[in-house]
N, C-alpha and C positions, 0 to 999 in steps of 0.2 A: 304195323304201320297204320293201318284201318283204327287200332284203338287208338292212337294220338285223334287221329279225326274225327271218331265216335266221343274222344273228352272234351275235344275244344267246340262238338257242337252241343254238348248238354252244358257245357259252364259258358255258353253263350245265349244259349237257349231264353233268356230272361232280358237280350240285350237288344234294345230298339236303336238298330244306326244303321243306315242307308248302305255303310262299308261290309257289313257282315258279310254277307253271299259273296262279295269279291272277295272277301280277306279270307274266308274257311274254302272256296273254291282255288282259292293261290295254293295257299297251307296243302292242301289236295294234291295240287298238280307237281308241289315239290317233292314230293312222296311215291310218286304213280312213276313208276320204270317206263311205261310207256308212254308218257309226256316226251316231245325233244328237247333235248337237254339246254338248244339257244332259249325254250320259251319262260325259261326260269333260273334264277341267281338267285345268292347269298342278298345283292340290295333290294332284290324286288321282293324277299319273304318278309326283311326288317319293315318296307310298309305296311305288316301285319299289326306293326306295334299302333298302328294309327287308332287302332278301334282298342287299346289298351286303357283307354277312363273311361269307356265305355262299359266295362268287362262291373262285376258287381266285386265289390273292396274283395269279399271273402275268397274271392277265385282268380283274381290279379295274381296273385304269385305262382301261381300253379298257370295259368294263361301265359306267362315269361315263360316259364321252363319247358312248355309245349313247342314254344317259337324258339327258343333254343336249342332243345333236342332235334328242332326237324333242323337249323341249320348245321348239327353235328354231324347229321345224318348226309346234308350237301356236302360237306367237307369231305367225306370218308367216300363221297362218288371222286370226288376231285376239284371242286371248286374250289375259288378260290376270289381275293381281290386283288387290286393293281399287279393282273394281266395284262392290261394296256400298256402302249409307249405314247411315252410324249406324242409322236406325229398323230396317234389314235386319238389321243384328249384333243389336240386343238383340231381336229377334223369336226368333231362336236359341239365345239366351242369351248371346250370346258378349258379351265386352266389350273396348270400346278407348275412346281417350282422349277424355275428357269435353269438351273441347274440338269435339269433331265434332259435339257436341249443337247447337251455335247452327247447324248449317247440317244438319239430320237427313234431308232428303229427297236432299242431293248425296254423289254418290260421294266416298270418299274418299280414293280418288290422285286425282282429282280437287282436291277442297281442300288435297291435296296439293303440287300441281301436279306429280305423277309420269306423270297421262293428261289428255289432252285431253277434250273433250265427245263427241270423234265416237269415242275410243277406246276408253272408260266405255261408247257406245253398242252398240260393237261386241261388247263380251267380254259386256255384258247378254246382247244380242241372240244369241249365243253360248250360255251358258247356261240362261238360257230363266228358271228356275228355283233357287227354294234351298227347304230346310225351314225348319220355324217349329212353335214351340209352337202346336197347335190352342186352346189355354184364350185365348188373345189373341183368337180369331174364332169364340169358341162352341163349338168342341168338343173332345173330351178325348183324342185323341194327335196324334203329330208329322204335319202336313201337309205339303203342297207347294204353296210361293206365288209368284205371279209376281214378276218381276223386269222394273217397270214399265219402259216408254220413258221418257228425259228431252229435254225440254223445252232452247231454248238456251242457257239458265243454266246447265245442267247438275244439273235438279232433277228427281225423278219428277214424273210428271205426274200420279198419284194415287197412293193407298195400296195396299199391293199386295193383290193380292186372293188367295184358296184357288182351287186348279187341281184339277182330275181327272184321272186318269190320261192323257187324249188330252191334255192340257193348256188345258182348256176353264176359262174361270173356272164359277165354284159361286157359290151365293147363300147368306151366311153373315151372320154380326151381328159388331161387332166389339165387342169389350168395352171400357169405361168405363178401365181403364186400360195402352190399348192404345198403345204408346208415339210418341209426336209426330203424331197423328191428325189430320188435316184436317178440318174442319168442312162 
């Protein structure tokens, strides 16, 4: 693993962009066992492609297949994409097809059927965590909320709740219209 790191910094070595040190410091930490698994994803390595016209022509192909192998490398830990559920994306703001509403607590490669239950478990269990608007659970900037276990359905098994920095849940209220709330 050291040598993907040891390639991408000599065919960088030549490349003046302000992103390098973050982009070969990511690439790093996606590789290092002892990074926590919440502090890195499959989307946050593809930011690596940012410093890609940067890279000199002759080492661009070889620069893709380095960000490629490491994310082969995330997969085979167990990451994964759309681990989220519908209640998770609009918690963020984000938005995806309204259609994922009738099933809001299940992942949605899941509903997909692009992952399995135990594979949705894994890249959770993985990331640990996402943000969320604090106005959904009381307070007034971006939080960090869990990313409940699911159940054999492939359903959280409750609402997620506000984390603290060790990843402890907190004691919060959630608001009135906080979206597909369990009772």
């Amino acid at each position: 693993m050291e040598s993907l790191i040891q390639e991408l910094t000599e065919i960088t070595a030549l490349v003046d962009d302000e992103r390098k040190e973050k982009v070969l410091g990511y690439v790093a930490k996606c590789l290092d066992s002892d990074t926590p698994t919440y502090n890195v994803s499959p989307l946050g390595l593809q930011n690596a492609f940012s410093l890609y016209r940067s890279v000199p022509e002759e080492h661009q192909q070889r620069f893709e297949e380095i960000i490629d192998e490491v994310g082969k490398k995330m997969h085979q830990r167990g990451y994964r994409e759309d681990y989220q559920t519908w209640q998770e994306h609009t918690l963020i703001g984000s938005t995806v097809w309204r259609e994922y509403e009738k099933e809001p607590h299940k992942p949605i490669g899941v509903i997909k059927g692009d992952l399995s239950v135990a594979e949705a478990q894994k890249a959770r269990e993985l990331a640990r965590r996402q943000n969320a608007f604090g106005n959904y659970f009381g307070l007034d900037d971006m939080v960090s909320i869990s990313l409940e276990s699911l159940d054999e359905n492939g359903n959280t098994i409750r609402d997620p709740r506000v984390l603290d920095d060790a990843l402890n849940p907190i004691a919060t209220n959630y608001s009135v219209d906080f979206p597909a709330r369990r009772e």
